[in-house]
N, C-alpha and C positions, 0 to 999 in steps of 0.2 A: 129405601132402607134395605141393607145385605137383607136378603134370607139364611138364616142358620138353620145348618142340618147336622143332626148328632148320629154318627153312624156308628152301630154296636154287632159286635159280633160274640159268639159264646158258643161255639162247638168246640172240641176239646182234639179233632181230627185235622187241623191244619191245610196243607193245599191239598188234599182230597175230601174238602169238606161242600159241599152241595150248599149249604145256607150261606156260608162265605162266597161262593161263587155268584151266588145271586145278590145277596147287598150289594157288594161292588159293583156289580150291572148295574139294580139302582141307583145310587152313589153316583156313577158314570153319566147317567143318562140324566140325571138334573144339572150335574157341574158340566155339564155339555151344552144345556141347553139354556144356564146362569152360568156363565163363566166365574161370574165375581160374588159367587156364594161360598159362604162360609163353612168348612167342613170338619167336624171334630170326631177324632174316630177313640173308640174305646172296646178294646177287646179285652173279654172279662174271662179268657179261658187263661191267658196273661198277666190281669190284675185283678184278679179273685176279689173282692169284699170279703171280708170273712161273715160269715155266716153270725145269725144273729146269737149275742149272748148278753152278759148281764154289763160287760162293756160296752158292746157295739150298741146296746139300748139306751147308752147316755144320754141318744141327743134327746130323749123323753124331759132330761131333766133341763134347767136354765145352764146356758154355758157358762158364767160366773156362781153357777150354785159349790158353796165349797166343798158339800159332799163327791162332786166328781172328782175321779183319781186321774192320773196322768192318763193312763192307758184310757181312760171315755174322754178325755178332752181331745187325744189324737184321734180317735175314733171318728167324734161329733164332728171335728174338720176333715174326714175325709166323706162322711154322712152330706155333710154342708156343700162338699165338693160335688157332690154326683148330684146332689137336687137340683144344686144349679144351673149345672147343665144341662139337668132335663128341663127344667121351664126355662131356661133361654132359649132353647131350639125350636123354630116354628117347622123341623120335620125332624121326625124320629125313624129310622129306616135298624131294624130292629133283627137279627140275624136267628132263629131258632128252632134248633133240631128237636126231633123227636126222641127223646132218653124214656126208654119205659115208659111210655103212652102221655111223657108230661115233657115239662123245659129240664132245660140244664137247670144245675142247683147253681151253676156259677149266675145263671141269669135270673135267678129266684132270688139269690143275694142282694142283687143289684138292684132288685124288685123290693124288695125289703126297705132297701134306706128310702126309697121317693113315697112309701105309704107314711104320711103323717100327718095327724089331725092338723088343719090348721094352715096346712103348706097346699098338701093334694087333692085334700077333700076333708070335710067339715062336718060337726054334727047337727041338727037342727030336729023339731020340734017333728019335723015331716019327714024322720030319717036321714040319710048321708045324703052330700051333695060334693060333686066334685068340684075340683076350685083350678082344674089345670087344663081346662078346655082351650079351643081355640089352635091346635096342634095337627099335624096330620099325621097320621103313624101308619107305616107301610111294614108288615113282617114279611120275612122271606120264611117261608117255613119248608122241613126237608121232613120226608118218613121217608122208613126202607120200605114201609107196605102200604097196604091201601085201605087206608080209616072212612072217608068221606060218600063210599059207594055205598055202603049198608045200614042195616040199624046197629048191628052188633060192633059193626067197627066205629061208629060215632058213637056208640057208648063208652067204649076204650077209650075213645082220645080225650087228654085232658091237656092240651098242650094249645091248639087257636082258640078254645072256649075258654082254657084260665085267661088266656091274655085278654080277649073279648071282653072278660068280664072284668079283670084290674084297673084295664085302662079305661073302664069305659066308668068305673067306680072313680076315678081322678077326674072325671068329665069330658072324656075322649069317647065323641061317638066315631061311628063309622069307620072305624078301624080295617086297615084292609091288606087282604093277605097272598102272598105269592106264593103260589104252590106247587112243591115236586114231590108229588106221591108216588108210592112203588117204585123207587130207585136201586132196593137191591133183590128186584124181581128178574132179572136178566137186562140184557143191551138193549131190547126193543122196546122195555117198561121204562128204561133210564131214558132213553131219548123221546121215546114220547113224553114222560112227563118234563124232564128240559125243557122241550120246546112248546108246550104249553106254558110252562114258569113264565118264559121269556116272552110268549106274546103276552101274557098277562103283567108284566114290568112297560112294554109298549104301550099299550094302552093308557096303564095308569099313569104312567109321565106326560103321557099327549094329553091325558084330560086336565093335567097342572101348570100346563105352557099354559 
């Protein structure tokens, strides 16, 4: 059976963008090593979702319900669109800079339509349970500084503990993250953490051959 890999990007900085540099390495190095995998790319600094409102919440209701207005039935299909392709992809290789110590909101949009009772994760008697396991999720994450070394700076960061914690509410464990921290500390902060990024994309692809 192809493997499908949904490849997202969501920095707003284009070819000087550090998280885009690294998906695409990911990216590269699985259709390098599956020639005949399936690849679907979706850059959200490009097609924006719009942000949640009393439209974009239709898909809450039944799609035949006649209280929806034209503007949530278009809505609900493109809500429909994007869930799809997250559970058909058995990889999600997930692009996400550091904006103020969290995600882009383009990628908090996008985050938005896949949380739904019923589709993602479910309620039960024993709390939530996620329903969209079985998936492997690789992020590439960029900061200009360095969060990870302290306590004070893991307290700032809300950007690999949100996602940790979303996907991992959809039933995504093990979540695993590519990292270039201190990048706009000078030239010998940027290439060290590159090439760290990049042995850590090496590895992770050698453990999925």
């Amino acid at each position: 059976m192809t493997t499908k890999l949904l490849h997202i990007d969501s920095a707003i900085t284009g070819e000087a963008s550090i998280s885009r540099e690294l998906t695409q390495r990911i990216v590269d190095h699985y259709a390098q090593a599956e020639p005949g995998i399936e690849i679907q790319y979706l850059d959200l600094a490009a097609q924006t979702p719009s942000h949640l409102s009393a439209d974009s919440l239709g898909f809450r209701l039944a799609p035949d319900a006649p209280e929806l207005s034209d503007m949530q039935r278009r809505e609900n299909e493109l809500t429909e669109t994007l869930l799809q392709q997250f559970l058909n992809a058995d990889i999600v290789v997930v692009g996400a800079p550091m904006y103020n110590f969290t995600i882009p909101s383009q990628l908090k949009a996008w985050i938005d339509r896949l949380a739904q009772a019923g589709r993602t994760f479910k309620y039960t008697e024993n709390g939530a349970v996620g329903l969209a396991g079985g998936k492997r999720v690789i992020v590439a994450s960029s900061r200009g500084g360095a969060y990870s070394t302290s306590e004070q700076g893991r307290a700032l960061e809300h950007q690999e503990s949100y996602l940790q914690t979303i996907f991992g509410f959809f039933g995504i464990t093990g979540v695993q993250f590519v990292r270039a921290e201190g990048v706009n500390l000078g030239e010998e902060a940027k290439r060290g953490a590159m090439n760290k990024a990049l042995g850590t994309i090496t590895e992770l692809t050698a453990l999925a051959a």
